[in-house]
N, C-alpha and C positions, 0 to 999 in steps of 0.2 A: 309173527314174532320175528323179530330180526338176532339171524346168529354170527357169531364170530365164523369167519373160514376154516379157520383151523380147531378150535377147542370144541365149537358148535354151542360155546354155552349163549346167555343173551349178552346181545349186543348193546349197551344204549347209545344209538348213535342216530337216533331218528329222526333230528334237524339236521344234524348232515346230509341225512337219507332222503328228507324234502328237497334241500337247497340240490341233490344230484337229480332228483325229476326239475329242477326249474319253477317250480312251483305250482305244477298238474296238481288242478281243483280234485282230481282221485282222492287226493292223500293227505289223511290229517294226523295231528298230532291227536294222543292221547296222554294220560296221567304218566304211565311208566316210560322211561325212556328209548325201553327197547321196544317199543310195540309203535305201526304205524296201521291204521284205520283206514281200509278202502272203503269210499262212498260210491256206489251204483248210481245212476242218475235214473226218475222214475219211467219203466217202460210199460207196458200193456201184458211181456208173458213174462214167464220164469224161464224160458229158454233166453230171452234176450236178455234178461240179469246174468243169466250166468255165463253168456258170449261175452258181455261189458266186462263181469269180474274175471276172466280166464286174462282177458286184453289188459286188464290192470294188472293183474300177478305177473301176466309176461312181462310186461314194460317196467315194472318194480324189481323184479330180478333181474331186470339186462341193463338197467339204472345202477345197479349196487355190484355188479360183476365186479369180483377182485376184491370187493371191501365186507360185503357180507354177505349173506346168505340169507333167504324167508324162507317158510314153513307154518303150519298152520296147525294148531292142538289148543285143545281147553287150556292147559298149563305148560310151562316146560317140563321135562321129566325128572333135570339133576339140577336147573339155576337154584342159587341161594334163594333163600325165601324172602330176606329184603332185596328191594333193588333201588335202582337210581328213577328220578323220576325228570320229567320237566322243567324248565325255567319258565315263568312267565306269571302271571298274578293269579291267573286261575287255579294255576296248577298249586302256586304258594299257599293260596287260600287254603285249598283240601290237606296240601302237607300242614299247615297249622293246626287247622281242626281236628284230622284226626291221627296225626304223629305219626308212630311206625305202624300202623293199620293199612296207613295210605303205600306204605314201603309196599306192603305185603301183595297187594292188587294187581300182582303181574298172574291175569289170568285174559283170555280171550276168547269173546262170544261174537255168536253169528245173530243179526239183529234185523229180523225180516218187517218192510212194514208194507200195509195195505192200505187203500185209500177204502173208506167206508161212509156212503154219503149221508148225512142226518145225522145232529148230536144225538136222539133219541134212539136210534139204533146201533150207533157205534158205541154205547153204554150197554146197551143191553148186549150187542155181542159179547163187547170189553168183560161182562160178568158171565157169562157163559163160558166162556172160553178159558177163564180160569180152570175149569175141570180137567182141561186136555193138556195142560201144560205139562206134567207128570209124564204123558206120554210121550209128546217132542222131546222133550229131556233126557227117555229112557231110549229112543229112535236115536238121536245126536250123543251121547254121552260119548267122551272121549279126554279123558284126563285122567289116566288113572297113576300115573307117577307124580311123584312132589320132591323135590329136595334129593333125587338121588335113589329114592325107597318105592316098592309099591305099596300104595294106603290102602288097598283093600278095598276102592272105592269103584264103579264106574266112571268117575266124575269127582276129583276133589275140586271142580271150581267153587260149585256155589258154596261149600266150606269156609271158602277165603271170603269170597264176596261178602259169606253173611257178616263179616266183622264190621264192615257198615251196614248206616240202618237204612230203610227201607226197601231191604232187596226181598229176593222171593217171591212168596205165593201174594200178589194185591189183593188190597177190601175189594169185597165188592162196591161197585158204587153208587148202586141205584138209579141214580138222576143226573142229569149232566149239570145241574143247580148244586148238589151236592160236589158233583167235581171240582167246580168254582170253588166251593165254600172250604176243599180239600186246601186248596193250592192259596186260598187268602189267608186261612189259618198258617198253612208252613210259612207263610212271605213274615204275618206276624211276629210269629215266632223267632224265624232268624233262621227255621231248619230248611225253608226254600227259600234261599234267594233267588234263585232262579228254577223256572219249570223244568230247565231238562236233570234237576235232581229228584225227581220223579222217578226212583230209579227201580222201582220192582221190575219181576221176570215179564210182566205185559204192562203196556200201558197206553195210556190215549196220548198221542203227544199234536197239541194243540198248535206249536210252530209247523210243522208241515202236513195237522192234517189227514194223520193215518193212526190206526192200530199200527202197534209196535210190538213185535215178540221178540223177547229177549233169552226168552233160559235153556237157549242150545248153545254146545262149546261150537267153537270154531272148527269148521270140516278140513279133514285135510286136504281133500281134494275139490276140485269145482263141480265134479258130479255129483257128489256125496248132499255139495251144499245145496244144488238144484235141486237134490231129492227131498231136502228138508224143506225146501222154500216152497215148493208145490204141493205141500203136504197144510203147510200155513195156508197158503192164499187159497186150495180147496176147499179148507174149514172154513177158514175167511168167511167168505163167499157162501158156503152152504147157510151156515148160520144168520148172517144177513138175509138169506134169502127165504127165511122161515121165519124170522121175524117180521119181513115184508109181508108176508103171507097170514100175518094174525095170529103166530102162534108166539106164545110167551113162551120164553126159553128158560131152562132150569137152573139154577142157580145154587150153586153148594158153599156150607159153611167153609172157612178158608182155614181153620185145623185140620178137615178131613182131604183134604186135597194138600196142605202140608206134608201128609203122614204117606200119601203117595209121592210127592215130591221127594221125600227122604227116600223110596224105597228105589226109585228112577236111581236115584245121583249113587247110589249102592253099587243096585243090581244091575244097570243100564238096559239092554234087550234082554235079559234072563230076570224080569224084574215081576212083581205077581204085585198087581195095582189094586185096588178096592174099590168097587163100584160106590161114588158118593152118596149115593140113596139109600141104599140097601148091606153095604159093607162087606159083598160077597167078591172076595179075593179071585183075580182071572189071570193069567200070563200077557204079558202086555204084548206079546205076540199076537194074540188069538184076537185083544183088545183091537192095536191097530190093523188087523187083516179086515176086521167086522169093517172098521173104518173107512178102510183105501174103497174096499168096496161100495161104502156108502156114496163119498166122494166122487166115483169115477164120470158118473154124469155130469158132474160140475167141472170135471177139472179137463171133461172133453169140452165144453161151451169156455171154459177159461184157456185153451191151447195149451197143458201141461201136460195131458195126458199119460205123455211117454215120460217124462218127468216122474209122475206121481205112480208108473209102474218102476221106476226107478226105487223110487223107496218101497215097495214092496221086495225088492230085488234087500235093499239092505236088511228087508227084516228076517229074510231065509241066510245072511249074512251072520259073521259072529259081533259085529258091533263092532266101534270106532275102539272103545277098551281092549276089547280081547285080541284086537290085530293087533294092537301096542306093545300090547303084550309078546307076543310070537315073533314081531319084529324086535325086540328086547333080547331074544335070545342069545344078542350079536353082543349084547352090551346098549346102556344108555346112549353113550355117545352113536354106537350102530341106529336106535332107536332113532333120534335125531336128524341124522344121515337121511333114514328113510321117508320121515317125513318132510324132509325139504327136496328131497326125490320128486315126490309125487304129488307138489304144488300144482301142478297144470294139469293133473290128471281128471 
């Protein structure tokens, strides 16, 4: 998010804030005015994304010296809840269709993707992996102020998000024949014209090629985010690798994995998830420890290792929420302060 120097509220200044990098491929525009999008370019670990994105926030911050300020969180804590948005046709098209919903969309996520080779197993991951999204969600949650108030939430992004449609918890998809048949129906319809409106918390995204996890807020710092991204690309990778291996992988209806998703964006790491199978309520603590452990051989053959002990570290942590909170003690604006602090952390 980009802030004002002085007020810290958002900034919409983000083609300015392109035309001061020169036009570094890093950096894209997005719907809201104040928000600008780093793109990683694809590497082999999650150490090396997160050396790429630390090198993009440094050069993003030393680009906007004097005129603004970044920081990183699900939502702002105190901006208005409409905001200013883009110029350009794309961005018009969404402000026509869907009016002040499109205003409201000043939230920010971390959007990890994986290369996953074969349509046939990157569907069947893409449906498995719906179950675990509840958990990343409840690991990354970080938005718990809106508008100036605490909501009570972990996490009021996906709140906002859901005012458009196709966010959340995805169908499963079955077939990658049925994904086609997903994406000819929206084109029919009018509700895709383009694939990258595909816009659930996971998805297959067929222009570059990877799974794509989408339903963590943005971390504030770049450890935070390494921790989350070794936590994907270990799942990733396990799951792949067990379907390679002839095992069908399990597949849950997408209200009960909904109903965990609400309890994620709530409760954040204090959150008690329900196993899809069975419906028997566990600490999502306890959930991803079983986890990290499961992982750990994979994500030593993946080189994240210390990464993926990284997020073990955040789960003995109070969560991205509850620091927000304690940092809030100063005041919103203090809140603010702190989280554009510890951009490079």
């Amino acid at each position: 998010m980009l802030l004002h120097p002085q007020t810290l509220d958002l900034l919409p200044r983000a083609r300015a804030a392109l035309d001061a990098l020169g036009g570094d491929a890093r950096f894209k525009l997005e719907l809201p005015a104040a928000q600008l999008e780093i793109v990683t370019a694809p590497v082999p670990t999650v150490g090396e994304a997160a050396g790429a994105l630390r090198d993009a926030r440094r050069d993003l911050a030393a680009a906007l010296r004097g005129t603004a300020l970044v920081a990183g969180a699900g939502a702002h804590p105190f901006a208005a809840a409409l905001g200013e948005l883009n110029e350009g046709t794309r961005y018009e098209g969404l402000r026509d269709e869907f009016a002040s919903v499109a205003r409201r969309q000043l939230v920010f996520g971390l959007h990890v993707h994986v290369a996953v080779h074969g349509a046939d197993r990157a569907v069947a991951v893409h449906d498995a992996l719906r179950s675990y999204l509840p958990d990343l969600a409840a690991l990354g949650a970080n938005a718990p102020f809106h508008e100036g108030r605490d909501t009570g939430l972990a996490s009021v992004r996906p709140t906002i998000s859901g005012m458009l449609p196709r966010q959340g918890v995805p169908p499963a998809l079955g077939s990658w024949e049925a994904f086609e048949e997903a994406l000819r129906w929206g084109a029919r319809a009018g509700a895709l014209p383009d694939v990258r409106r595909w816009w659930w918390e996971l998805r297959l995204h067929p222009l570059l090629g990877t799974i794509e996890v989408r339903v963590v807020d943005t971390q504030t710092t770049v450890a935070e985010t390494a921790a989350v991204a070794a936590l994907v690309h270990a799942l990733v990778a396990w799951l792949a690798e067990r379907h390679a291996a002839g095992e069908r992988l399990a597949v849950a209806p997408t209200w009960r994995i909904a109903e965990n998703r609400w309890w994620a964006a709530r409760d954040g790491i204090d959150a008690r998830l329900a196993d899809p199978q069975t419906g028997e309520r566990a600490p999502v603590r306890d959930r991803l420890g079983r986890l990290l452990d499961e992982l750990t051989p994979t994500a030593r053959r993946l080189r994240c290792a210390a990464e993926l002990d990284a997020a073990g570290e955040l789960l003995a942590a109070d969560g991205g929420a509850r620091r927000q909170r304690a940092a809030a003690t100063a005041g919103l604006q203090g809140l603010v302060g702190w989280l554009a602090e510890r951009l490079l952390h």
